[in-house]
C-alpha beads as a LAMMPS data file, in Angstrom:
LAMMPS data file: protein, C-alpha beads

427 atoms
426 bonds

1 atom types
1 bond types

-500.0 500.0 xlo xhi
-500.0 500.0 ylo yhi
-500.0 500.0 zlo zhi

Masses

1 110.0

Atoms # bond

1 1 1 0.000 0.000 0.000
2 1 1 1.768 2.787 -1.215
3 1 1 0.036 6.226 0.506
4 1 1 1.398 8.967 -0.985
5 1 1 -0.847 11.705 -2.387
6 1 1 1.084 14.786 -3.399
7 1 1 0.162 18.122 -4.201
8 1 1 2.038 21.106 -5.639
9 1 1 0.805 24.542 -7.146
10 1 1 3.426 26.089 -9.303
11 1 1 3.195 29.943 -10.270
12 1 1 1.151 29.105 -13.754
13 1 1 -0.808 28.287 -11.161
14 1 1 -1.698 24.732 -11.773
15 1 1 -2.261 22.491 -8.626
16 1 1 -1.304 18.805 -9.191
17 1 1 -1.959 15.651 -7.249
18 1 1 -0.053 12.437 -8.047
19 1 1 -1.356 9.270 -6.054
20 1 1 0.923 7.147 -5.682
21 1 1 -0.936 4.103 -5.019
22 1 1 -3.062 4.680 -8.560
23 1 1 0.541 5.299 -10.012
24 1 1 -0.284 5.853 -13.639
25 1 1 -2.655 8.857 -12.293
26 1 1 -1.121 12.477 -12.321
27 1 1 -3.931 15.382 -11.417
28 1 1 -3.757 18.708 -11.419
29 1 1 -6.245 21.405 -10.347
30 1 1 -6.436 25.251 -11.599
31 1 1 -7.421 27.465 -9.222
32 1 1 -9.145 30.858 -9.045
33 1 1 -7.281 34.017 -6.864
34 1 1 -7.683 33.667 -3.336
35 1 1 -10.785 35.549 -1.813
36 1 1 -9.261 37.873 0.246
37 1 1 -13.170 38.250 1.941
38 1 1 -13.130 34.402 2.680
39 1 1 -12.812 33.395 6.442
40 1 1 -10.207 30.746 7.335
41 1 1 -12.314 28.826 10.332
42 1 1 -10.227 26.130 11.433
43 1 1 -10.892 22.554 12.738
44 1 1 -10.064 19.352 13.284
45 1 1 -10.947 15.693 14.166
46 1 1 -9.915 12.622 13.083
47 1 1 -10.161 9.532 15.508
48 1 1 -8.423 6.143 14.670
49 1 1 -8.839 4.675 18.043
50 1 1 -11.964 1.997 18.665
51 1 1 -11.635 3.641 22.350
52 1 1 -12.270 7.000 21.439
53 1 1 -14.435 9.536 23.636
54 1 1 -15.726 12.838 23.199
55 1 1 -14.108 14.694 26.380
56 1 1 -17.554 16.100 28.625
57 1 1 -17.478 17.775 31.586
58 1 1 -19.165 16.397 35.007
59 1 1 -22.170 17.300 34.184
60 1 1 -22.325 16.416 30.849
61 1 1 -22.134 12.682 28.808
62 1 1 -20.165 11.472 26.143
63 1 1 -20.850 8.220 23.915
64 1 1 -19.149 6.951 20.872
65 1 1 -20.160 5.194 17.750
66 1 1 -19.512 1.686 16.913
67 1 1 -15.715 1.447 15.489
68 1 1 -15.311 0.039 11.570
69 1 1 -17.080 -3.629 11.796
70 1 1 -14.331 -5.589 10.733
71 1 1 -12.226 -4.453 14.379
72 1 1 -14.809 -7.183 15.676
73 1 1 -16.277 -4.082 17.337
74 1 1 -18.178 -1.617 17.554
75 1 1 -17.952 -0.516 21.209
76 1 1 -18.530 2.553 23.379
77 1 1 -16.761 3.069 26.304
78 1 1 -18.745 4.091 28.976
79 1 1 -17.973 4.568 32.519
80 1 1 -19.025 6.429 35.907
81 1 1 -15.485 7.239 36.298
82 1 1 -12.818 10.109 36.235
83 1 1 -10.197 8.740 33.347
84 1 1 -7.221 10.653 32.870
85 1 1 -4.197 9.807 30.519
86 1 1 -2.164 10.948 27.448
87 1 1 -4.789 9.677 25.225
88 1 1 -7.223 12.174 23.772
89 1 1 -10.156 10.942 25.298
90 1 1 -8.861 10.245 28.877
91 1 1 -6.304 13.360 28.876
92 1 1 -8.781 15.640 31.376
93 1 1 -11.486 14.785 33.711
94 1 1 -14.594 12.747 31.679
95 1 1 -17.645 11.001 32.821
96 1 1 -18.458 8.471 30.418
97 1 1 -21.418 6.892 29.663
98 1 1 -22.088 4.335 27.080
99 1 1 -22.524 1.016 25.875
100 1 1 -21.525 -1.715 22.999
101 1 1 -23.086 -1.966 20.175
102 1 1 -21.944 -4.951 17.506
103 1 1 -24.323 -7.721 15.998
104 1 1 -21.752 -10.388 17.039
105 1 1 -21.456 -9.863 20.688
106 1 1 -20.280 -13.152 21.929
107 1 1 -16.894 -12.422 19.196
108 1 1 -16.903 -8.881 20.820
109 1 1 -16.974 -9.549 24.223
110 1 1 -14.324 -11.956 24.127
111 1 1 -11.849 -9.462 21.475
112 1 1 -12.224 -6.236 24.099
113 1 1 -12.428 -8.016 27.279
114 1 1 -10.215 -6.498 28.979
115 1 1 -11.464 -3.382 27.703
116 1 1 -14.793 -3.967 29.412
117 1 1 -13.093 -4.833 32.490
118 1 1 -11.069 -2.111 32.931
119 1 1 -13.198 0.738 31.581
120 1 1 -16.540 -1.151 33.549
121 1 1 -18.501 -0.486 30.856
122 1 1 -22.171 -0.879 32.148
123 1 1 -24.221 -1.211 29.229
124 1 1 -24.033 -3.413 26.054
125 1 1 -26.604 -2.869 22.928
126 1 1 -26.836 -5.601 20.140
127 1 1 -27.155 -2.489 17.283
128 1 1 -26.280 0.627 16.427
129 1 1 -29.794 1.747 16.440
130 1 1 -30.059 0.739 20.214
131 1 1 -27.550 2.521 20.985
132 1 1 -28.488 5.910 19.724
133 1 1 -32.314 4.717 21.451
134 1 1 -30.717 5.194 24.559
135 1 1 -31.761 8.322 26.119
136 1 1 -28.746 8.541 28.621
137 1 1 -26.376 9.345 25.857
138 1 1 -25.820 12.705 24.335
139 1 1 -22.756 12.620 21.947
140 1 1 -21.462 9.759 19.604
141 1 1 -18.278 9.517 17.673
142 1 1 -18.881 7.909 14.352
143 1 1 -15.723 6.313 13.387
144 1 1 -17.792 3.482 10.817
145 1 1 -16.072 2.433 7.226
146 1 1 -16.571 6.039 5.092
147 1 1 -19.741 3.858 3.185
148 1 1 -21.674 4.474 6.530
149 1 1 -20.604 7.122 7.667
150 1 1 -23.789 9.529 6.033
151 1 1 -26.682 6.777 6.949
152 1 1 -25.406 6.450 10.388
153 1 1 -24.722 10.503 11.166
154 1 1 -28.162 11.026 9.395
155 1 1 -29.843 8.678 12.098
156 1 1 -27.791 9.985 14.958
157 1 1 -28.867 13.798 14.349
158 1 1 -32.378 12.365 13.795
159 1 1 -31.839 10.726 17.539
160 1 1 -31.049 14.041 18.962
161 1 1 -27.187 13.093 19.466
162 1 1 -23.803 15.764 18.891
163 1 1 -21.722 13.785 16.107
164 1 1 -18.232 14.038 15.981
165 1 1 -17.979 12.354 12.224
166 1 1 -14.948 10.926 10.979
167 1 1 -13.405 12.145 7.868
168 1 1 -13.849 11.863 5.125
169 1 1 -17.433 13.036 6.347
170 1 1 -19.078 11.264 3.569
171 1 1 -18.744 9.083 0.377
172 1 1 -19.172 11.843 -2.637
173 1 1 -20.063 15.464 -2.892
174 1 1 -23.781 14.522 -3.303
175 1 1 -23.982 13.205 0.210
176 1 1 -21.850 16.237 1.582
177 1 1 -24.573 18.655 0.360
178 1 1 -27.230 16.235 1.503
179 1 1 -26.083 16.051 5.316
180 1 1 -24.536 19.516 5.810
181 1 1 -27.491 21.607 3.967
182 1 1 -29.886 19.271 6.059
183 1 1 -31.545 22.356 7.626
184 1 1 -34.162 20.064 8.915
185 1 1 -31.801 17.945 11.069
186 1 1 -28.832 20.448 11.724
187 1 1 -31.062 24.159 12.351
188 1 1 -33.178 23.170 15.342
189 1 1 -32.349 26.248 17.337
190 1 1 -28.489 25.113 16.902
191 1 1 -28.659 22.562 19.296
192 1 1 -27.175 19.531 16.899
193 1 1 -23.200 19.752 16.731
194 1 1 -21.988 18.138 13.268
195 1 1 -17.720 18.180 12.983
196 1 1 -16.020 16.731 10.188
197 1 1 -12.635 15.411 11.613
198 1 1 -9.336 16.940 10.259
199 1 1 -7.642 16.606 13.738
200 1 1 -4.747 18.267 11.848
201 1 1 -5.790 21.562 11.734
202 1 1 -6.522 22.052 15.676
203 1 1 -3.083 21.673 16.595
204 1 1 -0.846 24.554 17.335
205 1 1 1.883 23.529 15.163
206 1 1 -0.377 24.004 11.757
207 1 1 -2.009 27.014 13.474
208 1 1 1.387 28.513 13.611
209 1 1 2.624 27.070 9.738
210 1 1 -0.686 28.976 8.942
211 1 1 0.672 32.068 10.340
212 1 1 4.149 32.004 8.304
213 1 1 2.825 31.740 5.141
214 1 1 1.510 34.483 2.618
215 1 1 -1.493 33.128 0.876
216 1 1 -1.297 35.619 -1.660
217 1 1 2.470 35.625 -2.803
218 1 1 2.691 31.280 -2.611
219 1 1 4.890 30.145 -5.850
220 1 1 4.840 26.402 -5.350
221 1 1 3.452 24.303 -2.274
222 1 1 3.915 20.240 -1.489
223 1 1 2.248 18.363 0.639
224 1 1 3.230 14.576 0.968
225 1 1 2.487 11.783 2.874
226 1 1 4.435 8.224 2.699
227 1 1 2.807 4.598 4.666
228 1 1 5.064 1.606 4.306
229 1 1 2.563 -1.436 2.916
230 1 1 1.205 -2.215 6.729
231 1 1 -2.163 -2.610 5.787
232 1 1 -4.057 -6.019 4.206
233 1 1 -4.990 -5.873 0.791
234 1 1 -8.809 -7.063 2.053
235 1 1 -8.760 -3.710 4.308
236 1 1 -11.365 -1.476 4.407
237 1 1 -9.402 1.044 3.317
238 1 1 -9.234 -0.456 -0.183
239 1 1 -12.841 -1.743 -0.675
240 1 1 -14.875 0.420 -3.091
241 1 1 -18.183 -0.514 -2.030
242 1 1 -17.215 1.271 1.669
243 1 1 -15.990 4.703 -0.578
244 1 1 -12.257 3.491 0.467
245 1 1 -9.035 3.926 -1.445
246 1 1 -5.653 6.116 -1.044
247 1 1 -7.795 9.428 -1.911
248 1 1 -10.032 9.006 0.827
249 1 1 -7.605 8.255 3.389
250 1 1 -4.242 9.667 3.416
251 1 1 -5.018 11.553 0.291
252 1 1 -7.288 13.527 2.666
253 1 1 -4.616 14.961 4.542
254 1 1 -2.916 16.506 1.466
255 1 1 -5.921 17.518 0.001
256 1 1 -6.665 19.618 2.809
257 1 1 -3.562 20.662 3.579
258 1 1 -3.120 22.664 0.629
259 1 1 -6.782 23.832 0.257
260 1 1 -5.878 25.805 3.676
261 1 1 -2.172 26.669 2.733
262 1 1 -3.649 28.568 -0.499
263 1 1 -6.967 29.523 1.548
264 1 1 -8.964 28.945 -1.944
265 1 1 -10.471 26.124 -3.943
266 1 1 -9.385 24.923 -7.420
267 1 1 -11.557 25.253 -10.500
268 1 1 -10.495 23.068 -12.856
269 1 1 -8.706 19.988 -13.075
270 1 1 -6.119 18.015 -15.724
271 1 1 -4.710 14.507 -16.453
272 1 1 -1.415 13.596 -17.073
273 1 1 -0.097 10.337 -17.279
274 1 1 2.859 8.367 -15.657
275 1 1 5.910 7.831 -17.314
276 1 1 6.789 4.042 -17.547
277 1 1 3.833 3.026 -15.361
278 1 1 4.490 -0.576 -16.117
279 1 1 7.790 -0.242 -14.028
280 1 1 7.596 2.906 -11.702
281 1 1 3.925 1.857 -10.488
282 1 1 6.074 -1.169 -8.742
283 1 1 8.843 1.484 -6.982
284 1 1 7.196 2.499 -3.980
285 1 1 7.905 6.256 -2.893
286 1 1 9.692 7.134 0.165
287 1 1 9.270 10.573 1.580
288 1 1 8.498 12.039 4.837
289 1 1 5.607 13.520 5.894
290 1 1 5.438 17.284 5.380
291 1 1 4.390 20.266 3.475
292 1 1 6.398 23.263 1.777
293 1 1 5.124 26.233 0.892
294 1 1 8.037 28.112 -1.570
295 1 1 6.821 32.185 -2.251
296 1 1 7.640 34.571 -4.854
297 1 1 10.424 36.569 -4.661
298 1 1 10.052 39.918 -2.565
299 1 1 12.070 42.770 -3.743
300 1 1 12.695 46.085 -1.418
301 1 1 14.781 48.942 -2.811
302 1 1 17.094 49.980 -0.216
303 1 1 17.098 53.843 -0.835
304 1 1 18.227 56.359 0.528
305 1 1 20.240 53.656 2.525
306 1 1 22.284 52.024 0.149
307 1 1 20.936 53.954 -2.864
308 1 1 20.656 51.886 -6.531
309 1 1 20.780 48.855 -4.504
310 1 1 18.115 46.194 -3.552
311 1 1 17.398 43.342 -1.258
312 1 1 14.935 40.339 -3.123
313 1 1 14.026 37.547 -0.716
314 1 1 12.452 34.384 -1.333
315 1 1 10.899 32.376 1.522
316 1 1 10.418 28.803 2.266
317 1 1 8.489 27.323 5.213
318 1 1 7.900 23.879 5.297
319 1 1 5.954 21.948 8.121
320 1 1 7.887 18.430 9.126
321 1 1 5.304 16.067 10.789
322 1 1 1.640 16.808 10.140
323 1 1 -0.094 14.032 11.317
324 1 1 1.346 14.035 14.823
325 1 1 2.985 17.203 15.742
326 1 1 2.599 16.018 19.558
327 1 1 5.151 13.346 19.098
328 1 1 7.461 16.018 17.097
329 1 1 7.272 18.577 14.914
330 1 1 9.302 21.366 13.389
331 1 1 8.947 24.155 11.436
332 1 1 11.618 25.758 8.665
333 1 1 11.695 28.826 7.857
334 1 1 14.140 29.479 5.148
335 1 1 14.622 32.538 3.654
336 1 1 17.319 32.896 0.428
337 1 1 18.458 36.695 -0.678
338 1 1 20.633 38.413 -2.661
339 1 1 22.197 42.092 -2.604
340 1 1 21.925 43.609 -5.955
341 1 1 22.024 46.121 -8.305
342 1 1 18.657 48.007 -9.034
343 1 1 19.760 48.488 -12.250
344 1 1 21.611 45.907 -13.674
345 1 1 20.513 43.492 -11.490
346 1 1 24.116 42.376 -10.757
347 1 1 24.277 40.370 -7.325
348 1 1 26.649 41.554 -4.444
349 1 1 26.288 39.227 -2.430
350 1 1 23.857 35.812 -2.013
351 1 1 22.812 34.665 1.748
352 1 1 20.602 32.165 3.340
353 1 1 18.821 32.738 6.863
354 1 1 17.251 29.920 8.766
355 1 1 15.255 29.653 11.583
356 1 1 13.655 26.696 13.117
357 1 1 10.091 27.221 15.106
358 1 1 7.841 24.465 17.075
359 1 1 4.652 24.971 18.869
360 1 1 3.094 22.619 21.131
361 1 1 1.165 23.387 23.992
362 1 1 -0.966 26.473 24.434
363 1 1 -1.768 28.104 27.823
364 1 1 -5.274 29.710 26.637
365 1 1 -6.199 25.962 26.237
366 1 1 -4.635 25.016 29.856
367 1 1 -2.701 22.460 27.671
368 1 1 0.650 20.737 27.663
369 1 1 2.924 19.109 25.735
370 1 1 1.390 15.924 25.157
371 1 1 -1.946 17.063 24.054
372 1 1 -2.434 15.567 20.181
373 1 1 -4.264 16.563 17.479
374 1 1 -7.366 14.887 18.540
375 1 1 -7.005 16.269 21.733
376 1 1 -7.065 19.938 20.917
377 1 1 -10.137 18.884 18.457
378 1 1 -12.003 17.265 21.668
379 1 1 -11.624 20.736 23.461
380 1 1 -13.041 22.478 20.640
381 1 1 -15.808 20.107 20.077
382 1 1 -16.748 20.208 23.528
383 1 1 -16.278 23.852 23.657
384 1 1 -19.222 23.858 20.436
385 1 1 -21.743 22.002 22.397
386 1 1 -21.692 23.709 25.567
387 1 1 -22.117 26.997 23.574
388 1 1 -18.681 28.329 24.469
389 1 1 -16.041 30.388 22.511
390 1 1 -14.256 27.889 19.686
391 1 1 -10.955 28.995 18.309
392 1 1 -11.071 26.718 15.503
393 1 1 -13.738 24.990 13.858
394 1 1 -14.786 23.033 10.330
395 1 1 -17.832 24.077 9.133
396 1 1 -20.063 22.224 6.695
397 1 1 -18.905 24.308 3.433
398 1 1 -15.498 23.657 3.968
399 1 1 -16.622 19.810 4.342
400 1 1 -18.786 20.019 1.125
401 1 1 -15.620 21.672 -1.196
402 1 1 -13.288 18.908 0.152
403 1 1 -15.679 16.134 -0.993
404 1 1 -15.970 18.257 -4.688
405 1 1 -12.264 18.010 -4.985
406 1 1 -12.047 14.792 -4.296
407 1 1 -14.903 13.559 -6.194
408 1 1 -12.747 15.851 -9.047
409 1 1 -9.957 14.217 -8.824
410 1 1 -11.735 11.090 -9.370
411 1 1 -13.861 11.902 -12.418
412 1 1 -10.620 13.546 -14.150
413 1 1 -8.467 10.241 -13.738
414 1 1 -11.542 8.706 -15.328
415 1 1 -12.262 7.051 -12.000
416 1 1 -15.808 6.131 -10.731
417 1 1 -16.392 8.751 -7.964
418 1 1 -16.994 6.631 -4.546
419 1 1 -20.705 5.138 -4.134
420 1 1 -23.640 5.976 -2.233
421 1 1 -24.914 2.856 -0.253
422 1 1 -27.262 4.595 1.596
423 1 1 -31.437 4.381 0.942
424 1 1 -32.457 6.976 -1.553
425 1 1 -35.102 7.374 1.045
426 1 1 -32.025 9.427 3.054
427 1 1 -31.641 11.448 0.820

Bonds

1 1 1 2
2 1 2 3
3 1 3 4
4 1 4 5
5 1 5 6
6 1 6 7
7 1 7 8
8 1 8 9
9 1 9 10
10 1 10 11
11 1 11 12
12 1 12 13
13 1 13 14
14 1 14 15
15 1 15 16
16 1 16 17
17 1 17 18
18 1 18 19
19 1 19 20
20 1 20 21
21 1 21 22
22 1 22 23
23 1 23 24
24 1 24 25
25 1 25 26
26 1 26 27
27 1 27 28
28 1 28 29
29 1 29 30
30 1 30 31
31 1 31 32
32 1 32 33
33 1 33 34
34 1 34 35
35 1 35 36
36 1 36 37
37 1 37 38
38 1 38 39
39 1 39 40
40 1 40 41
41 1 41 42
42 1 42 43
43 1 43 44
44 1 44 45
45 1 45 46
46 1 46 47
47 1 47 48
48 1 48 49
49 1 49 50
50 1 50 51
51 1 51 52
52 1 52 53
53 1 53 54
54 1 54 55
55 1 55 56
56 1 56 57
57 1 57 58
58 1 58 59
59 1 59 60
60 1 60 61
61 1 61 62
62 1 62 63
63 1 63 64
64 1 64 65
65 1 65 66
66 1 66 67
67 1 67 68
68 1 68 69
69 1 69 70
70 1 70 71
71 1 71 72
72 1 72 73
73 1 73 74
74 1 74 75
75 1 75 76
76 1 76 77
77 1 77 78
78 1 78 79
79 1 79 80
80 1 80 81
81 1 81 82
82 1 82 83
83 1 83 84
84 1 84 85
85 1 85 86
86 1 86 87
87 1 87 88
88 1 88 89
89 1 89 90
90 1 90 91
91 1 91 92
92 1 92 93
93 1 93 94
94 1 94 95
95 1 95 96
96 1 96 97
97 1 97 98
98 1 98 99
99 1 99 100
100 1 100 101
101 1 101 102
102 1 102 103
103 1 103 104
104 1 104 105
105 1 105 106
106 1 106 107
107 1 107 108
108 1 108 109
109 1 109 110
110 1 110 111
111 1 111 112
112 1 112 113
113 1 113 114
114 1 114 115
115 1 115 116
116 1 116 117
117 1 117 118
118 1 118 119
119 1 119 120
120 1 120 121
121 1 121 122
122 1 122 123
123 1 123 124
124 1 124 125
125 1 125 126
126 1 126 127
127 1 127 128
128 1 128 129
129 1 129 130
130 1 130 131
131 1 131 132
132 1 132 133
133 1 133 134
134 1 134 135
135 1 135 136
136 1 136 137
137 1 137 138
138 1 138 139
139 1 139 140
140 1 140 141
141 1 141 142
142 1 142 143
143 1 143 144
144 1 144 145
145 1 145 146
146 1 146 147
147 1 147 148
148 1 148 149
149 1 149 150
150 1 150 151
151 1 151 152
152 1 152 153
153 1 153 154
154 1 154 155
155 1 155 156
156 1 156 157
157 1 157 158
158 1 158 159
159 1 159 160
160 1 160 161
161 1 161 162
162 1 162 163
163 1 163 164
164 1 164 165
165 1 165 166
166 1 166 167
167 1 167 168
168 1 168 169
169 1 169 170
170 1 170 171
171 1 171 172
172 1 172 173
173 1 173 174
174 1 174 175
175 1 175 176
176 1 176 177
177 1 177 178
178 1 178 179
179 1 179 180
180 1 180 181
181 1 181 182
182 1 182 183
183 1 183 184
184 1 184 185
185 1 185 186
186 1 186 187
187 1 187 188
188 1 188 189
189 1 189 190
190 1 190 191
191 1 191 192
192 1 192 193
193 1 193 194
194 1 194 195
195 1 195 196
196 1 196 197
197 1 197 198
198 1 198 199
199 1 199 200
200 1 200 201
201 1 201 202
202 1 202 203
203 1 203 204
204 1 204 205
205 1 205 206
206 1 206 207
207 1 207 208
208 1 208 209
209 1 209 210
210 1 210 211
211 1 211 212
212 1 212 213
213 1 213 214
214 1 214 215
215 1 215 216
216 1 216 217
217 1 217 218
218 1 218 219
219 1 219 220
220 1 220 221
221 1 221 222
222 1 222 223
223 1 223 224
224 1 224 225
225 1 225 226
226 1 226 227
227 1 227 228
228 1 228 229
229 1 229 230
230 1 230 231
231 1 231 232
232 1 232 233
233 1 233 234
234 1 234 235
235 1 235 236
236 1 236 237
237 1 237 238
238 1 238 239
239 1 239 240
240 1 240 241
241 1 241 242
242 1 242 243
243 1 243 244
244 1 244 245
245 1 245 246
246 1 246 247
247 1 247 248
248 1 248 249
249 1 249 250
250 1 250 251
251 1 251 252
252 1 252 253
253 1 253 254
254 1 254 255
255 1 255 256
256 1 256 257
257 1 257 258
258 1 258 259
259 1 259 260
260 1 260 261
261 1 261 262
262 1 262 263
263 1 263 264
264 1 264 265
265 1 265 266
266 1 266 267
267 1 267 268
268 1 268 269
269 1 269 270
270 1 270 271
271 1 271 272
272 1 272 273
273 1 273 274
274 1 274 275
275 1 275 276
276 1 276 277
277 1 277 278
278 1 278 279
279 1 279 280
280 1 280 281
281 1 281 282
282 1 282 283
283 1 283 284
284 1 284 285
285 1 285 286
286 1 286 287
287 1 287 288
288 1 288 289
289 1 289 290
290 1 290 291
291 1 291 292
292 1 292 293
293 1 293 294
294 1 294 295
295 1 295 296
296 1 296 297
297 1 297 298
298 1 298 299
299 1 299 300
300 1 300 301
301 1 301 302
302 1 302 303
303 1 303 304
304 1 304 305
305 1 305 306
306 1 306 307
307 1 307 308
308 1 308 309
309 1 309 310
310 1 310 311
311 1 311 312
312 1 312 313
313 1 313 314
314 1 314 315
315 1 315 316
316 1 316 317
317 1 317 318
318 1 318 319
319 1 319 320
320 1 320 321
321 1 321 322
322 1 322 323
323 1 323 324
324 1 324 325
325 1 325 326
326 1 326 327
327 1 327 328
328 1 328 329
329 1 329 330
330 1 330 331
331 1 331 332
332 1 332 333
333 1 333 334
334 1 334 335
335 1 335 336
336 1 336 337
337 1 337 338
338 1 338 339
339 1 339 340
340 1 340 341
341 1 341 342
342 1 342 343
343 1 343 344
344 1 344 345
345 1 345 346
346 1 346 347
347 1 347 348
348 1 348 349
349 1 349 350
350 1 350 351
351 1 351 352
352 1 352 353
353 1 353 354
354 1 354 355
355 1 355 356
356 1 356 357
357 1 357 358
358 1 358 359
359 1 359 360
360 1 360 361
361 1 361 362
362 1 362 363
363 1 363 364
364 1 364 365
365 1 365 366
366 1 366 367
367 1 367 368
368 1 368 369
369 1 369 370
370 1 370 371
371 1 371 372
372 1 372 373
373 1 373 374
374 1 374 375
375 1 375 376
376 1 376 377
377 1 377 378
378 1 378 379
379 1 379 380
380 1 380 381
381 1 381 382
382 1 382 383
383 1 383 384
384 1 384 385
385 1 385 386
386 1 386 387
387 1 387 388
388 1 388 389
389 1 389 390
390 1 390 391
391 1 391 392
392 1 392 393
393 1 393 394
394 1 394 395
395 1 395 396
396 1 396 397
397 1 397 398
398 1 398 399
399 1 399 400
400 1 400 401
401 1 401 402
402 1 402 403
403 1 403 404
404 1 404 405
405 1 405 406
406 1 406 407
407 1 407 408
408 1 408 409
409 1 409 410
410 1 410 411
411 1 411 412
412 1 412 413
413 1 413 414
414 1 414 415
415 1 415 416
416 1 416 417
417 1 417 418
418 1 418 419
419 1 419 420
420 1 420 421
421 1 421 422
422 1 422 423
423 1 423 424
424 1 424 425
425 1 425 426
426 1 426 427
C-alpha cells in the first residue's frame, strides 16, 4: 500500500496531485485568486482509536459510535469514572457513559475483554440503532467504514445526538450537500453539533505554519504523505463498495492541507499520465511527511540607505510532521536573498537565513505538551456544544468543497467517484 498523495501549485498556477498508489494517475487542479473576503475557520478531528471519547465535563455525557465492523467491534466506552491519561479521550477529567453496540457480541466480548473490564462499561446494545435509542447518551463519535458514515450521522442527528464524524465526512459530494445543507436535522435552534474530523488543523503547530505563510504571494506548495505497505490488501481502506481507497484516506490529509495553505479552492482539473507506469507503479515512494510552501520573490529597494541597490528575498516554510505534531514537529523557515544592483541586477552578495520554530502546547487551552491533534479537536468540540467560545472549527462548506475536490480528482483520472450505499429514502 503505497500512501502517498502529493500536491504542488506552481506559479502558472496549476495544482497537481499524483497518487501514488493509482501510479499511472497524475492530477492537477487550476485554481481561481484567493478571496481575500473568505474566512479561514479552522478545525479538526480525526479519531483512529476503537476507544475514542468525546471529552464532557461532570455534568455532561459522552458516547461513541460503533468502530469500523471488521475491528470485531463496535464498542462505546462508557464509565461512571474520572479517566485521565495521554490519550485524547482520557487526557482531562470525563464522565463516560455508554454502551456496545456490535451484531456479534459473543466475538466482541471476548476481542475487548479487557477493555470492558477495565473501563466497567455498564451497558451493552446488540445495534447501532439501540444505541443511539438510549436516552442517557448525548454525543457519539462515528468512526464506521466512510460507506456508513452519512446513513449512520443522518440517524444519529435524527436521535437528537452531537456527532463528531470521521473524515472523510461522507462518500461523494452529493452526500456532503445532503447532510450539511440538512436544515431540517442540523437548524433546530443550533442545538445539533456536526464536525467533520481533520484533527490536523486544531493543533498549534499548523495554526502557527498557517501564520508564516503568505497566501497571496505562494509560488509552489507540497504536501506529501508516505505509509510503508502495513495494511491487508482485504482492508477497508481499499474496498470500493465502503468509498475506500488512497484518496479518501491519506489523500485527505494533502488535500486539505493545501486547500488551507492557499486559503482557496481549485476550479479546474487536468490529467497527465505516468511515465513508464508498467515499471515505476512497482517502486514504492519514500518521503516524509510534510508540506512546503516556496513564495515569490520579494524585492525592497534599499534607498536612501544604500541607494541603486536592492534586497529580493524568497521564503520557504515547510511543516515536518503533520499528522502528529505532539510526538514532534518542526517548522523551517528558510529565507534565500541576494544584494543587488537596481539596475543591472548584478548580485553583491547571495545569503541564506534559517530559523527553526515548534509549537506545542498552548496556555489559553490550559494544555501541555502531550496534548495531540485529537485532543485539541475534543476541546473544541466540547467547547461547540456547551455553547462556548471555539478557536477553531470546520464548518459544513469547507466539508462540502473537500468532498468536490475529491470527487474531481476522481472523475478527471476517469475514476468512478466513490458510491452511495445509503437508501435513496435518506436522501
Amino acid at each position: 500500500y503505497e500512501g502517498l498523495i502529493t500536491l504542488s501549485m506552481s506559479a502558472e498556477p496549476n495544482l497537481c496531485i499524483v497518487c501514488a498508489c493509482i501510479p499511472t494517475i497524475k492530477l492537477s487542479f487550476r485554481r481561481s485568486a484567493p478571496d481575500n473576503n473568505s474566512s479561514e475557520e479552522e478545525t479538526s478531528i480525526n479519531q483512529p482509536y476503537f476507544q475514542q471519547k468525546a471529552e464532557l465535563g461532570s455534568e455532561d455525557r459522552a458516547v461513541e459510535m460503533p468502530p469500523e465492523e471488521r475491528a470485531h467491534g463496535a464498542y462505546e466506552l462508557s464509565a461512571d469514572q474520572e479517566i485521565r491519561g495521554t490519550d485524547p479521550q482520557v487526557s482531562m477529567p470525563v464522565n463516560v457513559l455508554g454502551s456496545f453496540a456490535k451484531k456479534d457480541l459473543q466475538r466482541l466480548l471476548l476481542a475487548f475483554d479487557d477493555d470492558v473490564t477495565f473501563h466497567n462499561i455498564p451497558n451493552v446494545h446488540t445495534s447501532y440503532q439501540a444505541l443511539l435509542d438510549d436516552p442517557t447518551i448525548d454525543a457519539i463519535y462515528n468512526p464506521l467504514p466512510n460507506g456508513l458514515h452519512y446513513e449512520w450521522t443522518v440517524k444519529a442527528l435524527q436521535a437528537g445526538k452531537q456527532v463528531l464524524l470521521e473524515k472523510p465526512s461522507v462518500s461523494n459530494t452529493s452526500e456532503a450537500c445532503s447532510l450539511f445543507h440538512n436544515s431540517h436535522l442540523l437548524d433546530k435552534g443550533g442545538s445539533l453539533v456536526l464536525l467533520d474530523a481533520v484533527h490536523i488543523r486544531f493543533h498549534p503547530a499548523w495554526q502557527k505554519f498557517l501564520t508564516l505563510i503568505d497566501p497571496t504571494n505562494i509560488a509552489e506548495a507540497t504536501s506529501s504523505i508516505w505509509m510503508p505497505p502495513i495494511f491487508a490488501q482485504d482492508d477497508i481502506r481499499f474496498q470500493y463498495d465502503l468509498a475506500s481507497g488512497c484518496l479518501m484516506d491519506l489523500g485527505f490529509y494533502t488535500i486539505q492541507t493545501l486547500r488551507q495553505v492557499f486559503a482557496c479552492e481549485p476550479t479546474e482539473s487536468f490529467y497527465e499520465g505516468r511515465y513508464f507506469p508498467w515499471l515505476t507503479r512497482y517502486i514504492p515512494p519514500v518521503r516524509s511527511p510534510k508540506v512546503e510552501v516556496k513564495h515569490r520573490e520579494v524585492v525592497v529597494v534599499l534607498n536612501p540607505d544604500m541607494p541603486g541597490m536592492e534586497t529580493a528575498t524568497t521564503k520557504t516554510v515547510i511543516l515536518w510532521d503533520v499528522l502528529a505534531p505532539s510526538l514532534w514537529h518542526r517548522i523551517d523557515v528558510v529565507e534565500d536573498r541576494e544584494l543587488r544592483s537596481s539596475a543591472t541586477g548584478e548580485v553583491n552578495k547571495r545569503w541564506t537565513a534559517t530559523r527553526y520554530v515548534k509549537q506545542y502546547a498552548e496556555d489559553k487551552f490550559g494544555a501541555d505538551d502531550s496534548w495531540t491533534t485529537y485532543r485539541y479537536m475534543l476541546e473544541q468540540f466540547v467547547n461547540k456544544v456547551r455553547g462556548r467560545k471555539i478557536a477553531v472549527w470546520v464548518d459544513g462548506e469547507d466539508s462540502i468543497r473537500q468532498m468536490e475536490m475529491m470527487d474531481g480528482a476522481y472523475t478527471k483520472a476517469a475514476m468512478k467517484v466513490k458510491p452511495s450505499i445509503v437508501p435513496e429514502e435518506m436522501y
